[in-house]
C-alpha positions as CSV (number, residue, x, y, z in Angstrom):
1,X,-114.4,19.5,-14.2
2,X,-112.7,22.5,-15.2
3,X,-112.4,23.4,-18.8
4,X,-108.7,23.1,-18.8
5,X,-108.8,20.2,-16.7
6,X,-111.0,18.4,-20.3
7,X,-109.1,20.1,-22.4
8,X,-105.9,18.0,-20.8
9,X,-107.8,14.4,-20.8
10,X,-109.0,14.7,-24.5
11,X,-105.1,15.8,-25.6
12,X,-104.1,12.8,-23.7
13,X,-106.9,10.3,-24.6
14,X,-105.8,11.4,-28.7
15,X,-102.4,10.9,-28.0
16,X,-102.4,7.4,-26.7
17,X,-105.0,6.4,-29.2
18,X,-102.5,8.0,-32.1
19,X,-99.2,6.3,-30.1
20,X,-101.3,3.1,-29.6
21,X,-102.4,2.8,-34.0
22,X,-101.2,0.5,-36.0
23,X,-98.8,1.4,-38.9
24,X,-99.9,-1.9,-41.4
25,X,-97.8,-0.4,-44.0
26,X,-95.1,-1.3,-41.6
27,X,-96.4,-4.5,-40.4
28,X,-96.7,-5.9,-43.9
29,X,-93.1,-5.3,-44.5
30,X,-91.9,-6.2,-42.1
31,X,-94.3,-10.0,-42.2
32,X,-92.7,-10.5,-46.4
33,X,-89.3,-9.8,-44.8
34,X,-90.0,-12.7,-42.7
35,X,-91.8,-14.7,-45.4
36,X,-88.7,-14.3,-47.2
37,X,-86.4,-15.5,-44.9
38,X,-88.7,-18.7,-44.2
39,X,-88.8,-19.1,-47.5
40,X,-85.2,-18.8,-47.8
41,X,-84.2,-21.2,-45.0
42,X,-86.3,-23.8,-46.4
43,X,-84.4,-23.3,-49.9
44,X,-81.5,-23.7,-47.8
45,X,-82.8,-27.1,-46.0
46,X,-83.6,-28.2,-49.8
47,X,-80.2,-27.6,-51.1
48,X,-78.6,-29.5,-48.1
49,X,-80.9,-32.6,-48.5
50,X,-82.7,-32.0,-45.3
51,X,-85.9,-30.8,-46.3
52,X,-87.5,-34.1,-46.8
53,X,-86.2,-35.7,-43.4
54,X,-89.9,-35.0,-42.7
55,X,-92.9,-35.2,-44.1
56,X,-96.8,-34.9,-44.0
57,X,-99.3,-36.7,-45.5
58,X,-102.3,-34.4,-46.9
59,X,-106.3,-35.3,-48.4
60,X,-105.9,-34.8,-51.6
61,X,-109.6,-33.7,-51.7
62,X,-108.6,-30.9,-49.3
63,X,-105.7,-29.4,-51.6
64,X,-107.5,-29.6,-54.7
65,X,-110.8,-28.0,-53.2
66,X,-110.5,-25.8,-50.0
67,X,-112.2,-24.5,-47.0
68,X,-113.3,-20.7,-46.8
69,X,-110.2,-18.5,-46.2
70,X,-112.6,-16.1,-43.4
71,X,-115.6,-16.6,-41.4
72,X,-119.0,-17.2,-43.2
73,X,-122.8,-17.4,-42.8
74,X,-123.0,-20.4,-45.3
75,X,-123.4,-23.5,-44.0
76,X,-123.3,-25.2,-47.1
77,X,-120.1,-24.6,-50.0
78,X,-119.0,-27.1,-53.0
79,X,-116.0,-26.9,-54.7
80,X,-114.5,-28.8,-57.8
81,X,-111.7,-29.7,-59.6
82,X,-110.2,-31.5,-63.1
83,X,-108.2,-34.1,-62.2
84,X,-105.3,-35.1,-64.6
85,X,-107.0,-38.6,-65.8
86,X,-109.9,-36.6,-67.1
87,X,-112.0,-36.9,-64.3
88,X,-113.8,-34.9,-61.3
89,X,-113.5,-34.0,-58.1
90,X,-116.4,-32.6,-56.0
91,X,-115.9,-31.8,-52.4
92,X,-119.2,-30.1,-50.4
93,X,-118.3,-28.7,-47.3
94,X,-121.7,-28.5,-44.7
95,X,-121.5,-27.1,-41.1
96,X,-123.3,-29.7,-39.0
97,X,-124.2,-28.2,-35.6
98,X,-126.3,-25.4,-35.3
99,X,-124.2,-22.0,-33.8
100,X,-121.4,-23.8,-35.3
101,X,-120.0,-22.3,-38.3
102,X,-118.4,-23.4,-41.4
103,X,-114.0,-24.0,-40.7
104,X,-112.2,-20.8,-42.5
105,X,-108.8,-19.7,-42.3
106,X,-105.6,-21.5,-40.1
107,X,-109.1,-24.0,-39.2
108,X,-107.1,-25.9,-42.0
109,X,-104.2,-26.6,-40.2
110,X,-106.1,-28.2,-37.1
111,X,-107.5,-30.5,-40.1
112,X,-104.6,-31.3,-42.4
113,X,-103.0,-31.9,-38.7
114,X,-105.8,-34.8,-37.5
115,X,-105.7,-36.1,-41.6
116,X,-102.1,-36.6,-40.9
117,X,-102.0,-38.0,-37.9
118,X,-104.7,-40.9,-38.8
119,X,-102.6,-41.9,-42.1
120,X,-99.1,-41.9,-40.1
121,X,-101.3,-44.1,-37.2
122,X,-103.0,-46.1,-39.9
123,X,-106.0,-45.9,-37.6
124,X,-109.2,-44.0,-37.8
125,X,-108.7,-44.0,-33.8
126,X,-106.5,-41.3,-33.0
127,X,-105.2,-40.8,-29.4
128,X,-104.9,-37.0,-28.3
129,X,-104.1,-36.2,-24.6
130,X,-104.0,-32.5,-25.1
131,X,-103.5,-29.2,-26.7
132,X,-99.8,-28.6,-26.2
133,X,-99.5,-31.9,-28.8
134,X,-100.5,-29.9,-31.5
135,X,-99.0,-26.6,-30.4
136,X,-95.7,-28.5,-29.9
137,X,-95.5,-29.0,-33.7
138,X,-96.5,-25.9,-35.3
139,X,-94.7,-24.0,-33.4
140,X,-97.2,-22.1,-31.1
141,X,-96.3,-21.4,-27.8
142,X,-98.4,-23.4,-25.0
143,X,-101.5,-22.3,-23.2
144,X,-103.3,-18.8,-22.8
145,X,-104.4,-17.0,-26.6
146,X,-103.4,-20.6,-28.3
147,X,-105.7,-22.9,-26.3
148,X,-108.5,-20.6,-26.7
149,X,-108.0,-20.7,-30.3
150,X,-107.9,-24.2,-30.6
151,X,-110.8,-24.8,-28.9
152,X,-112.9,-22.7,-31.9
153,X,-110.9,-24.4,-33.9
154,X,-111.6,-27.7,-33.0
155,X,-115.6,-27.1,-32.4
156,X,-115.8,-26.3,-36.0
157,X,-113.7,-28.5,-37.0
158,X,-115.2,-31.1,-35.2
159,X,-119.0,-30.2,-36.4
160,X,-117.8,-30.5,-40.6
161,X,-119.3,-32.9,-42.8
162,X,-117.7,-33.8,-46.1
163,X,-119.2,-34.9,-49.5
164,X,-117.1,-36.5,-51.9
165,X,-117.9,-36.9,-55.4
166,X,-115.5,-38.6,-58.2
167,X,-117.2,-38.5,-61.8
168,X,-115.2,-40.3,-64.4
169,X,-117.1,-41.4,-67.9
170,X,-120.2,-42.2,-67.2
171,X,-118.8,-43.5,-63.7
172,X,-120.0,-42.0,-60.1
173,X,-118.8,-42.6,-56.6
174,X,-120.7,-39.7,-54.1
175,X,-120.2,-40.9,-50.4
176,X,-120.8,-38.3,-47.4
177,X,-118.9,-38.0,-44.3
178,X,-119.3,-36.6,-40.9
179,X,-115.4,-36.0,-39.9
180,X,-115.8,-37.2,-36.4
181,X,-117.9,-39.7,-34.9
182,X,-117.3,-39.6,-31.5
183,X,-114.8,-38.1,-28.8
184,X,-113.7,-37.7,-25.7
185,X,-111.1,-35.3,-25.4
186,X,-109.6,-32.9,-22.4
187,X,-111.0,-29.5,-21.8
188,X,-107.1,-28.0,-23.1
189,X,-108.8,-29.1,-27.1
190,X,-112.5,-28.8,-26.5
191,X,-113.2,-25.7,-24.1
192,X,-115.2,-27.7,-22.3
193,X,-115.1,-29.9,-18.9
194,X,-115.6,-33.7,-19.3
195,X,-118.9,-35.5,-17.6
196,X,-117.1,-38.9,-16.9
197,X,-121.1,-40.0,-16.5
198,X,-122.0,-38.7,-19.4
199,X,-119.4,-40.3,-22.1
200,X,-116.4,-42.6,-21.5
201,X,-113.1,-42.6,-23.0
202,X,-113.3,-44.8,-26.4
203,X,-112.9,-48.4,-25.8
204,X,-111.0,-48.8,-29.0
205,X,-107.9,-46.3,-27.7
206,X,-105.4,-47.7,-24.9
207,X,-104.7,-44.1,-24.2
208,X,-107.9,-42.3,-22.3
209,X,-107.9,-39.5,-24.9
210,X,-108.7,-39.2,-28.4
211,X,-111.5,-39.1,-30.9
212,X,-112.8,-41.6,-33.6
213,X,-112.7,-40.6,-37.1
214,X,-115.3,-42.0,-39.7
215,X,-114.2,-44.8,-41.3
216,X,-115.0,-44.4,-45.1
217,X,-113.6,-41.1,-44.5
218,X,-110.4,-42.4,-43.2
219,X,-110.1,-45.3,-46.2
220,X,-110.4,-42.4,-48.5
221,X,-107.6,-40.1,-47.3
222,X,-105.3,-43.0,-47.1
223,X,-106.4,-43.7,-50.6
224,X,-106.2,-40.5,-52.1
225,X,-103.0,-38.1,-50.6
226,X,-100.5,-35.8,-51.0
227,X,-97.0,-36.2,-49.1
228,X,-95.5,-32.9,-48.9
229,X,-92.4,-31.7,-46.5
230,X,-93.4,-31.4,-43.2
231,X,-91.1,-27.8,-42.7
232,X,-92.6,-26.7,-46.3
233,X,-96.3,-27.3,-44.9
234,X,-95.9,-26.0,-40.8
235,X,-93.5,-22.8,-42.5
236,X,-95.4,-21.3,-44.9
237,X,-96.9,-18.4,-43.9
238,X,-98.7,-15.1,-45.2
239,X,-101.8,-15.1,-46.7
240,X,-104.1,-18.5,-46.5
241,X,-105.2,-18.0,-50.4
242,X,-101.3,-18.3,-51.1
243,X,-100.1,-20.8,-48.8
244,X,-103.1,-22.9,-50.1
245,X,-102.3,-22.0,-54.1
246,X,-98.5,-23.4,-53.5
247,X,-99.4,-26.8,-52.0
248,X,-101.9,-27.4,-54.7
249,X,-99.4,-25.6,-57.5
250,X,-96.7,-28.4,-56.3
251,X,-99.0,-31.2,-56.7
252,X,-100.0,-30.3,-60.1
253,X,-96.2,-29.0,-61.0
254,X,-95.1,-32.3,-59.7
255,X,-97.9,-34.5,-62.0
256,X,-97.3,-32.7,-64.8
257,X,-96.4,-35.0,-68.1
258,X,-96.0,-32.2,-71.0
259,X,-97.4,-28.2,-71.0
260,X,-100.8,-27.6,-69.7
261,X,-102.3,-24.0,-68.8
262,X,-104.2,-24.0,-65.9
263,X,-107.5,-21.7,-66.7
264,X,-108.0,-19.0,-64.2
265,X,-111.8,-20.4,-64.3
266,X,-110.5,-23.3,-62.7
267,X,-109.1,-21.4,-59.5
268,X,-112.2,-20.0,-59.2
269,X,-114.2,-23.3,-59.2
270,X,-111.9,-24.8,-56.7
271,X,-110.4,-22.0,-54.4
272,X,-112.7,-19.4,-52.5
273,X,-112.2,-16.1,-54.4
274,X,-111.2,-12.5,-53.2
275,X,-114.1,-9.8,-53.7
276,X,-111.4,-8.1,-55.6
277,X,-110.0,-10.1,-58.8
278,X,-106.6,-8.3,-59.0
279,X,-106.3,-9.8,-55.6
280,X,-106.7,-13.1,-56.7
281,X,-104.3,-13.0,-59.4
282,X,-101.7,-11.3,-56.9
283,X,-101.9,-14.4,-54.5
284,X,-101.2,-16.3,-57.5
285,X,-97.8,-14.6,-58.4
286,X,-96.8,-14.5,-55.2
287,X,-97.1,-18.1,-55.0
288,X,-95.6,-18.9,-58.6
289,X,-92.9,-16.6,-57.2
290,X,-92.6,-18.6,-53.5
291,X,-92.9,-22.0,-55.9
292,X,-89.9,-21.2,-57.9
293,X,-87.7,-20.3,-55.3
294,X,-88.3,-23.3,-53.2
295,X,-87.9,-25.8,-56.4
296,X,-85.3,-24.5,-59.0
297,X,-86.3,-27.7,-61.2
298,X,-90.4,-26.4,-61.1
299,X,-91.6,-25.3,-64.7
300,X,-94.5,-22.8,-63.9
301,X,-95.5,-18.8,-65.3
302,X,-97.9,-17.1,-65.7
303,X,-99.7,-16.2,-68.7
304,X,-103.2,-14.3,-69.5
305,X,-104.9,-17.8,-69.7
306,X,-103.9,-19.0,-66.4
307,X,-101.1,-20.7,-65.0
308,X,-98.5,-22.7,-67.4
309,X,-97.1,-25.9,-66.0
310,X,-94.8,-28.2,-67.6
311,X,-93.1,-31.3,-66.3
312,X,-90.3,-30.2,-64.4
313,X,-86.5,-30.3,-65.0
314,X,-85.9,-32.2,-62.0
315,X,-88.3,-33.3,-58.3
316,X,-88.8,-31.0,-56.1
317,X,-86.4,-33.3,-53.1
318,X,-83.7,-35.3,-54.8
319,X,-83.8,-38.8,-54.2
320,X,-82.2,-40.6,-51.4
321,X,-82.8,-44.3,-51.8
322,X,-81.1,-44.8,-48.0
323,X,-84.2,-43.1,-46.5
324,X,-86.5,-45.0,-49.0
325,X,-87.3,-41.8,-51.0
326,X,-87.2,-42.3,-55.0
327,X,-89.8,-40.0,-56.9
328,X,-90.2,-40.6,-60.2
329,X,-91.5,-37.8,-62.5
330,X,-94.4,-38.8,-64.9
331,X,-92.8,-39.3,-68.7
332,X,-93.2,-36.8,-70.7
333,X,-96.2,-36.8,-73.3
């Protein structure tokens, strides 16, 4: 090879690689300008009373104490929580399978999703035929990237056991939970080809597909949830650590009888914390922020102690008794 002939191919070779980086100062912008218009279209849906035409139906033991937001080597993570009757939460999160890890990131949404689906159903038996269900409602295109993902999504998903511990007084109730019990589901969900010899469809579904979720775990989700707007929960994007901070902001906005400050030692005992505190703190503005302009009636700041609630001036939807929705804020104390 000639020396100019080298010369040529490493000019070229630098050129595509500098035509081919990313600009993520550009790509950040240009994600909060869309942030802001989601956020602003669901203000608008709020306004015109059609925000709560749908809704979805969350553990409560999920908001209050959450998965890790990126990948991890732990198989093994507890969280907790002070709940507003004085009591509290533990949640431990274990990775079951071995080469499976621990459920991080958008892993939530295949969760919340399944949680959901079981409470609307009423049924620990939940009928899925395939992956294009669950694309179909958040929004994802069908097939290709979105399959793949869903299949590492589901393994790990699929492999989580969950311990759940309620203290109040001298009162304990610790019970432990393996999410799914059994399956038989079609290779779009799992990745994987079905051996009809192997494992049968459950008897308990009429439709061929689906998966059986554990019982206790099932009576305690329908127990203990949060119902929050279906567009809210599927449109919220950015960051995990924020989306996660305004769910659990508007159940504790929304149960709030008189002034309370949240203690930023309670975020960290109940959300998964950036290596960087400032970083922490900015999720939380930017959720207080996202808060406030989705519910004009919310009474939330920050302060150097934490985060102030206080009851709110009005519900977050207004009430509608022809669709059977009447909220009632708590009385003030």
């Amino acid at each position: 090879m000639s020396i100019s002939l080298a010369k040529d191919l490493r000019f070229t070779t630098t050129a595509t690689a500098k035509k081919r980086s990313r600009d993520r100062t550009k790509e950040n912008m240009l994600a909060q300008v869309r942030q802001a218009q989601r956020v602003m279209n669901i203000a608008e849906a709020r306004h015109d009373g059609k925000l709560g035409d749908e809704y979805i139906k969350l553990a409560q033991a999920m908001i209050l104490c959450t998965l890790p937001y990126s990948a991890t080597k732990e198989t093994k993570i507890t969280r907790q929580a002070r709940l507003g009757d004085g009591s509290t939460l533990y949640v431990t999160f274990s990775a079951a399978h071995p080469n499976v890890g621990m459920p991080f990131g958008a892993d939530r949404k295949v969760l919340a999703w399944i949680f959901d689906k079981a409470i609307r159903m009423d049924s620990p038996f939940i009928p899925w035929k395939s992956a294009v269900e669950f694309q179909k409602e958040m929004g994802l295109t069908k097939g290709g990237k979105n399959n793949r993902d869903l299949n590492k999504r589901f393994e790990r998903v699929a492999g989580l056991v969950i311990n759940i511990q309620r203290e109040a007084g001298e009162g304990k109730r610790d019970l432990t939970y393996p999410l799914i019990e059994r399956s038989y589901l079609p290779s779009s969900i799992t990745g994987k080809k079905l051996d009809d010899e192997w494992q049968q469809s459950l008897p308990e579904l009429e439709d061929r597909y689906g998966f059986a979720m554990n019982p206790s775990l099932f009576n305690d989700i329908r127990k203990h949830h949060i119902v929050l707007p279906r567009r809210l929960w599927a449109e919220i994007k950015g960051p995990t650590q924020v989306q996660d901070l305004v769910f659990w902001l508007i159940f504790r906005c929304y149960s709030a009888a008189s002034e309370t400050v949240i203690p930023w030692k309670a975020l960290v005992e109940q959300f998964p914390q950036d290596s960087n505190p400032h970083r922490n703190r900015l999720h939380a503005r930017k959720a207080i922020r996202t808060l406030k302009a989705l519910w004009p009636g919310v009474q939330i700041e920050e302060v150097p102690q934490g985060i102030l609630v206080d009851r709110a001036k009005q519900g977050l939807l207004d009430d509608d008794a022809a669709k059977g929705r009447i909220r009632k804020l708590p009385p003030r104390t």
